[in-house]
Backbone bond lengths (Angstrom), bond angles and torsions (degrees), N, CA, C in turn:
res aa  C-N    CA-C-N  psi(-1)  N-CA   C-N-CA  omega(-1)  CA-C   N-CA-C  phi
1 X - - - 1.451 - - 1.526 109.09 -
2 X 1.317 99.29 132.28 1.437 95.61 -172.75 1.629 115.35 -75.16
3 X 1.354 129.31 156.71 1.620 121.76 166.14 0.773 138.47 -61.80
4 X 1.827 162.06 122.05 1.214 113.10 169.24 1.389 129.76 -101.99
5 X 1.144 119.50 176.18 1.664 139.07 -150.92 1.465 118.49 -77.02
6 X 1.693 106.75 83.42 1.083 112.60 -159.58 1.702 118.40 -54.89
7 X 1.636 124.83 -5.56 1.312 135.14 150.36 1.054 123.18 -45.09
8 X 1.560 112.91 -45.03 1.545 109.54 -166.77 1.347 117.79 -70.41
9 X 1.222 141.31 127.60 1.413 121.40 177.49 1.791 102.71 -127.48
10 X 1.138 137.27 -147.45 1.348 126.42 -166.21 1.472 122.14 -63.02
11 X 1.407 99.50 162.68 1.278 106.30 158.19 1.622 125.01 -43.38
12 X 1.466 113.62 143.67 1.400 117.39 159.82 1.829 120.74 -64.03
13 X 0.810 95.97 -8.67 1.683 99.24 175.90 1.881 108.83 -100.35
14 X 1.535 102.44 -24.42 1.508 107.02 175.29 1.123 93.78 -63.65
15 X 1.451 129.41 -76.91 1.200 153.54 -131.99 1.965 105.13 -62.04
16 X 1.585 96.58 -57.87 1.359 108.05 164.57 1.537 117.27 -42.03
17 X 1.704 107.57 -48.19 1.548 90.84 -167.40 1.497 93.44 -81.91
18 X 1.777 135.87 -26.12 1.316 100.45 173.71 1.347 143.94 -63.37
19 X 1.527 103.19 -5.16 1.498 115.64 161.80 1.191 117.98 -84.38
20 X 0.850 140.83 -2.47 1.695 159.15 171.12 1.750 98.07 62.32
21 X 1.395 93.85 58.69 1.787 105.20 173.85 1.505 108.83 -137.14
22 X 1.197 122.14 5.95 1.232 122.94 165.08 1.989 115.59 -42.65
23 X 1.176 119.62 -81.44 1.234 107.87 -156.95 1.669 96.56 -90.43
24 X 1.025 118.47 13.52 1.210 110.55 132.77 1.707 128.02 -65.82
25 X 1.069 113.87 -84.23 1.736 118.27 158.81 1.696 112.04 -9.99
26 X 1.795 100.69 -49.79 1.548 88.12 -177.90 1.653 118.14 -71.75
27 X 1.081 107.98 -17.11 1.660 113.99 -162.53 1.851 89.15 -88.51
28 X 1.070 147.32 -55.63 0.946 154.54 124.69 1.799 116.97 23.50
29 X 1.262 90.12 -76.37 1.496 108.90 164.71 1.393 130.00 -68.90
30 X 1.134 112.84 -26.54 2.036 126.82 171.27 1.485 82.87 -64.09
31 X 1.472 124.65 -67.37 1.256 131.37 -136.77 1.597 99.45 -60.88
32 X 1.468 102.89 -50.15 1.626 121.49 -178.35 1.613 95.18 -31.23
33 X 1.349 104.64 -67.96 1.432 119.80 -142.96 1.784 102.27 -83.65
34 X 1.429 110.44 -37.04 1.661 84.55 158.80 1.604 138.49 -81.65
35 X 1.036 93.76 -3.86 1.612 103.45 171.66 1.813 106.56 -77.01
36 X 1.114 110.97 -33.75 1.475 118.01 167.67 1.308 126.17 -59.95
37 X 1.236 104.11 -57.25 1.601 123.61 156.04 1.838 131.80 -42.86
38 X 1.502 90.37 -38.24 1.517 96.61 158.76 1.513 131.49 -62.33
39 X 1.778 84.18 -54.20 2.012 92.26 166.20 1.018 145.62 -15.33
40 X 1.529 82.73 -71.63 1.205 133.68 -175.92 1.287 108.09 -42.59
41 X 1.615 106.53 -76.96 1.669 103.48 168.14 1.318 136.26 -79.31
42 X 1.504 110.26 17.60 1.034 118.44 177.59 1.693 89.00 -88.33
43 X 1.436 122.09 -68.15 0.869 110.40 -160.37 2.182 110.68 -54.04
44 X 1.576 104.45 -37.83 1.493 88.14 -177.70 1.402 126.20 -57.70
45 X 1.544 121.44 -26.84 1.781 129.68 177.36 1.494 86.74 -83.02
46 X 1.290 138.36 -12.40 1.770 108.20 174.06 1.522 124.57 78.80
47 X 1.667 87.78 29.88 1.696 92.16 -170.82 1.431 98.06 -119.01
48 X 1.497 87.87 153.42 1.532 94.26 -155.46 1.910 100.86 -102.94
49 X 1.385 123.30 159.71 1.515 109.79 175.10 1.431 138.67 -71.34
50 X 1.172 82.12 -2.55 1.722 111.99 166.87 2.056 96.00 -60.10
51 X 1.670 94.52 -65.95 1.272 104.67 -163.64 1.834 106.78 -71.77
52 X 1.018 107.71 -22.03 2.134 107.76 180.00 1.232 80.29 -77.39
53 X 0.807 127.95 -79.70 1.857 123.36 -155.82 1.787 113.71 -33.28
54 X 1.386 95.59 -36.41 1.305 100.18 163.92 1.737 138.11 -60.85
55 X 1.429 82.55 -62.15 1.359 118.25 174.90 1.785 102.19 -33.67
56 X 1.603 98.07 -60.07 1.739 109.23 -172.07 1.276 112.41 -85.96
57 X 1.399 114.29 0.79 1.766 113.83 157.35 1.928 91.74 68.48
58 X 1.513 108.93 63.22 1.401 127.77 -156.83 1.307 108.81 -142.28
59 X 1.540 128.92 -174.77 0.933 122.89 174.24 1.601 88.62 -131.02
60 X 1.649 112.98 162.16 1.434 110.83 -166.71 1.398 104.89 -83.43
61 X 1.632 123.54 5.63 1.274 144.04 169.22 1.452 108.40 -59.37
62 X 1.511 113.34 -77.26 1.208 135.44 170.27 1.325 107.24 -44.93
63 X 1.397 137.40 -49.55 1.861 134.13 173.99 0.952 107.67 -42.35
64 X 1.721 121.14 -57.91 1.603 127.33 -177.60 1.552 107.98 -80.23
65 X 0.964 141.20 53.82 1.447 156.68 -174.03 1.524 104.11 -149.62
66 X 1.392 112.72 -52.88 1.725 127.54 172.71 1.792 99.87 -74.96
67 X 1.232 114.08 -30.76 1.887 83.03 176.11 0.975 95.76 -123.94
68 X 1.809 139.62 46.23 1.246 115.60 166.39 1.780 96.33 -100.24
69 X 1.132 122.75 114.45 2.034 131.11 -161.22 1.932 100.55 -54.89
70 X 1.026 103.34 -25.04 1.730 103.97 172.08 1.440 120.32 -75.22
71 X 1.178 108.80 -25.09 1.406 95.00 -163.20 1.705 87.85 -122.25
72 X 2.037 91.83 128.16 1.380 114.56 -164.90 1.888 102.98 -104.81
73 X 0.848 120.10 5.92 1.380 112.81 -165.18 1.734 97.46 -106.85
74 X 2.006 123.55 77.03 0.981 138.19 -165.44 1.478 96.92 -137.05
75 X 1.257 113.24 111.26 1.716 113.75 170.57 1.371 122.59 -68.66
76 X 1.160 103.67 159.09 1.972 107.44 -173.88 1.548 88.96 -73.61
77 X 0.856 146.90 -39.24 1.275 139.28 177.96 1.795 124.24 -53.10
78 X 1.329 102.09 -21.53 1.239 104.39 179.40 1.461 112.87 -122.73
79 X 1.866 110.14 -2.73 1.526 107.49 148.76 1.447 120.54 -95.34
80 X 1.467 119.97 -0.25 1.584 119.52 153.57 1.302 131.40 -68.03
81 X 1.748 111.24 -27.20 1.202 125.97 166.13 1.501 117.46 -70.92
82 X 1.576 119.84 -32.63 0.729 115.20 -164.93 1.778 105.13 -83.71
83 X 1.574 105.84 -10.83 1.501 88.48 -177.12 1.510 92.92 -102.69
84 X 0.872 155.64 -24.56 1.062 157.61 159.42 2.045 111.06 -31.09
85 X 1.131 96.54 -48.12 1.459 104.45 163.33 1.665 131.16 -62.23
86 X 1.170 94.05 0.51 1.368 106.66 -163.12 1.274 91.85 -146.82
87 X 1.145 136.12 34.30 1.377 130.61 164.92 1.855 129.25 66.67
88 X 1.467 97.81 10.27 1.345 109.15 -168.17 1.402 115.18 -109.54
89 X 0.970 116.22 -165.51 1.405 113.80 166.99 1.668 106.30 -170.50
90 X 1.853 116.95 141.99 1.379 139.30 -155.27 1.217 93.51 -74.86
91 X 1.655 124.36 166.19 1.438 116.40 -152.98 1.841 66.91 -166.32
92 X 1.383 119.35 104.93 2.130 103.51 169.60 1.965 72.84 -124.89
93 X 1.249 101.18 155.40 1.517 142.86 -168.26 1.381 116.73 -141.83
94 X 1.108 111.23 126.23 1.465 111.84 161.24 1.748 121.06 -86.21
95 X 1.011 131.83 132.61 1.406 112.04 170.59 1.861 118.57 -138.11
């Protein structure tokens, strides 16, 4: 039987909620990852932020507010636009 690894100690999701920063971290991390996701296809359709800002009937203020990954205070309304601008469309889930 193998030993186990007296290093290992909890999960990263334990650990988080014993700091009581867990769903913080997660909201954090959505945010990360749709702002990435925007880029992303911004950069593959070749549109420039000149042109999203447009697109979402925005100011290029507000674009760099939606992909700057720190700053979480972005309404579903203006990340529906934003996929919508890009040919996509928002997908929120409960699980």
């Amino acid at each position: 039987m193998k030993k186990p690894n007296k290093h290992i100690g909890p999960s990263l999701n334990d650990f988080l909620k014993e700091e009581g920063i867990l769903e913080e971290t997660r909201a954090v991390a959505l945010k990360e990852t749709l702002a990435w996701q925007v880029q992303q296809a911004m950069k593959k359709e070749k549109i420039s932020k000149v042109e999203m800002a447009r697109r979402m009937n925005t100011s290029r203020a507000a674009l760099d507010r939606l992909l700057d990954p720190s700053n979480s205070s972005v309404t579903l309304q203006t990340l529906t636009r934003a996929a919508h601008a890009v040919g996509r469309h928002l997908r929120i889930e409960l699980v």
